[in-house]
C-alpha positions, 0 to 999 in steps of 0.5 A, a space after each residue: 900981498 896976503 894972497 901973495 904970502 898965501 899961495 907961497 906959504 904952502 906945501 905944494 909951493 914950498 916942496 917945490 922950493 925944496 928941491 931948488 934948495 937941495 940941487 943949489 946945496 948939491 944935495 944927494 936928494 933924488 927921487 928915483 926914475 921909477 918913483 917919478 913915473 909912477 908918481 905921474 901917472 897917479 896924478 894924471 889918472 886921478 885928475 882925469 877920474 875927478 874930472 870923469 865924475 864931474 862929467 857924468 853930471 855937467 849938463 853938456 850945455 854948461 861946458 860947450 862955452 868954456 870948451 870953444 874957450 879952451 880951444 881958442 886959448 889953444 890956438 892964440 897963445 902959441 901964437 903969441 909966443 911965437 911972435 914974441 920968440 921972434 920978434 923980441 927974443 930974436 930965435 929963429 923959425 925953429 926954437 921960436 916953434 918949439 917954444 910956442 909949443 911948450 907956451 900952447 900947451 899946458 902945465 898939469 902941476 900949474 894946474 894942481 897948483 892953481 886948483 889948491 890956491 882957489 881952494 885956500 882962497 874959498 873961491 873953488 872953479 867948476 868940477 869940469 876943470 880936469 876935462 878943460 885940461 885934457 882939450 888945451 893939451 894939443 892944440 898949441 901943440 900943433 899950430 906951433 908945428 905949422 909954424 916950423 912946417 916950412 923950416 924942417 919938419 918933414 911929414 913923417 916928422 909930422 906924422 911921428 910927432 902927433 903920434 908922440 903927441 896923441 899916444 903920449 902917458 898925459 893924454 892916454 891917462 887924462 883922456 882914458 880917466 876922463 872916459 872911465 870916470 863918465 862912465 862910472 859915475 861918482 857912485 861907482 868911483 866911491 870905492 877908488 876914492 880914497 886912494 885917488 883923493 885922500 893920498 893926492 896932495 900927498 903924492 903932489 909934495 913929493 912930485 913937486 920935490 923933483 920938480 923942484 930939483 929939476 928947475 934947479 938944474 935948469 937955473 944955471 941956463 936961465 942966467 945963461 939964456 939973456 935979459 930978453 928970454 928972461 923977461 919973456 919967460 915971465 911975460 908971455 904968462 902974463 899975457 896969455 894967463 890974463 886973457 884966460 882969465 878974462 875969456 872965463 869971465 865973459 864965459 860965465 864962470 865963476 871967478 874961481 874957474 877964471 883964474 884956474 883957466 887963466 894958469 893953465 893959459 899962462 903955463 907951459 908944458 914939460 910933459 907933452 910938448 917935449 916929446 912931440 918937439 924931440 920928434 919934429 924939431 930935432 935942431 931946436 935948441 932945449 936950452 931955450 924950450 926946457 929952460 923957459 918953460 920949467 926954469 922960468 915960466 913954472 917958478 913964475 906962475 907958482 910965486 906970482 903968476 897964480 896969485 895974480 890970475 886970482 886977483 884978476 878973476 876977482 876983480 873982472 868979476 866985479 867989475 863985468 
C-alpha cells in the first residue's frame, strides 16, 4: 500500500488528477492548443536526446536482448487485445482492430510516469530505456491493421496509414533525438542540459494538466462504454504489463527496467495510433479506442498499474 500512496502522492500524478478535477467542476482551465504541441515536442526531443546519450555509451550487445524483447511485446499484446475486444468485448473486426492498435503501441506519459515511480522508489532502469520506447511504438501499430485488413483497409489506406505512422511528430522526434543524442554523445549534449533535463518535470506537470482535462472529457464515455470494455480497459494492462515484466526479468534487467517495460507493455497510445487508425480505419468507433485508452487504461496504470509492475519486478527478482 505505501508504494500505492507513493506513486498517487506525487506531482506528476496529482497534476493529472487536476485536470480531471477542473473538467468535473467545469472549470474554465485550458492549456491552450499551442502551448499543448510545444509541450509535447519538448518532451519526445528530450527523452530521445536522453536515451541518444545513453546509446552512445550502451555496448550493443547489452541492448540486443531487451530490444527482440521489446519487439516481441510488439507483436503479442495487440494480439491480446484484440482477441480479448473480440471474444469478450463483443466489437467487431474493425473497433477490436483499432483498439489493439492503441494496446500494441505505447503511452509516452506512461512511460515518464513509470520512470519517475522507480526513481522514488531507489530502483531506476537502464539508461537505454528511451530507445526501447521508440522500438514498441509501431509494431503493435501494424499487426492490428493486419488484423482489419480483410474488413476495410484498402492498400492506399494502408500505405497512408504507415506513413501517418512512420512521419508521425512522436517517431520523427524520438528517433531523430535518439540519432542526434548518439552521435553527440553526453559531452556535447552538457550544453542543452539544463533546458532538456532541469525544466523536464516541470513541463511534464502542466502536460499531465491537459492530460487530465482530457480524460475528463472522456469519463462521461467510459460510463456509457459498459461493465465488460470497462473491465478490459483495466484488464488488458494487466495482462500484457506482467508479461513486460516478467520477459525484462528473464531478459536480465534490473528489477527497475522490468517494471518500466512492464508499463510501457501495459499502456496504450493517444498520440501514434490515432492517427495511424484515423487513416485506416475511418468506421472504428473512437468512442471505444480514445475512451479505453485515455478514460480507462492511462488513469489505471497511473494509480495502480505502475505500482503493481514495480511489486512485481520486485518480487520476480527474487524469486528468479
Amino acid at each position: 500500500m505505501s508504494l500505492l500512496a507513493d506513486n498517487l502522492i506525487s506531482p506528476v500524478v496529482l497534476c493529472f488528477a487536476l485536470g480531471i478535477v477542473a473538467r468535473a467542476l467545469k472549470s474554465d482551465l485550458t492549456v491552450p492548443e499551442p502551448v499543448y504541441q510545444g509541450l509535447s515536442i519538448y518532451l519526445l526531443l528530450a527523452i530521445g536526446l536522453k536515451g541518444g546519450a545513453a546509446l552512445a555509451t550502451t555496448p550493443a550487445a547489452e541492448m540486443l536482448v531487451p530490444g527482440l524483447l521489446t519487439l516481441a511485446l510488439g507483436v503479442i499484446t495487440p494480439v491480446i487485445a484484440f482477441f480479448l475486444m473480440r471474444r469478450f468485448g463483443k466489437l467487431g473486426i474493425e473497433d477490436a482492430a483499432a483498439v489493439a492498435a492503441h494496446y500494441g503501441s505505447v503511452s509516452v506519459v506512461t512511460y515518464l510516469a513509470a520512470v519517475e515511480a522507480v526513481h522514488r522508489a531507489a530502483m531506476p532502469g537502464e539508461a537505454y530505456l528511451p530507445a526501447l520506447v521508440a522500438v514498441l511504438e509501431v509494431p503493435g501499430i501494424i499487426v492490428a491493421l493486419l488484423f482489419a485488413s480483410g474488413a476495410s483497409t484498402s492498400p492506399a489506406g494502408w500505405k497512408k496509414a504507415l506513413h501517418e505512422v512512420a512521419t508521425g511528430k512522436s517517431i520523427v522526434l524520438l528517433g531523430g533525438g535518439l540519432l542526434i543524442g548518439a552521435l553527440c554523445g553526453p559531452a556535447k549534449l552538457a550544453d542543452v542540459q539544463p533546458f532538456f533535463a532541469t525544466a523536464f518535470k516541470g513541463a511534464l506537470c502542466i502536460f499531465m494538466i491537459e492530460l487530465g482535462l482530457a480524460a475528463g472529457r472522456r469519463l462521461r464515455d467510459a460510463g456509457r462504454a459498459g461493465a465488460r470494455l470497462l473491465v478490459l480497459g483495466c484488464l488488458i494492462p494487466v495482462i500484457n504489463g506482467s508479461l513486460g515484466v516478467l520477459g525484462a526479468t528473464l531478459a536480465g534487467m534490473s528489477p527497475g527496467g522490468a517494471a518500466v517495460l512492464g508499463a510501457m507493455a501495459g499502456s496504450a497510445s493517444y498520440i501514434a495510433a490515432p492517427a495511424a487508425v484515423r487513416v485506416a480505419l475511418p468506421r472504428a468507433n473512437p468512442a471505444f479506442y480514445l475512451t479505453l485508452a485515455l478514460g480507462i487504461t492511462f488513469p489505471f496504470n497511473l494509480a495502480i498499474g505502475i505500482p503493481l509492475y514495480q511489486k512485481l519486478a520486485t518480487h520476480l527478482a527474487s524469486w528468479l
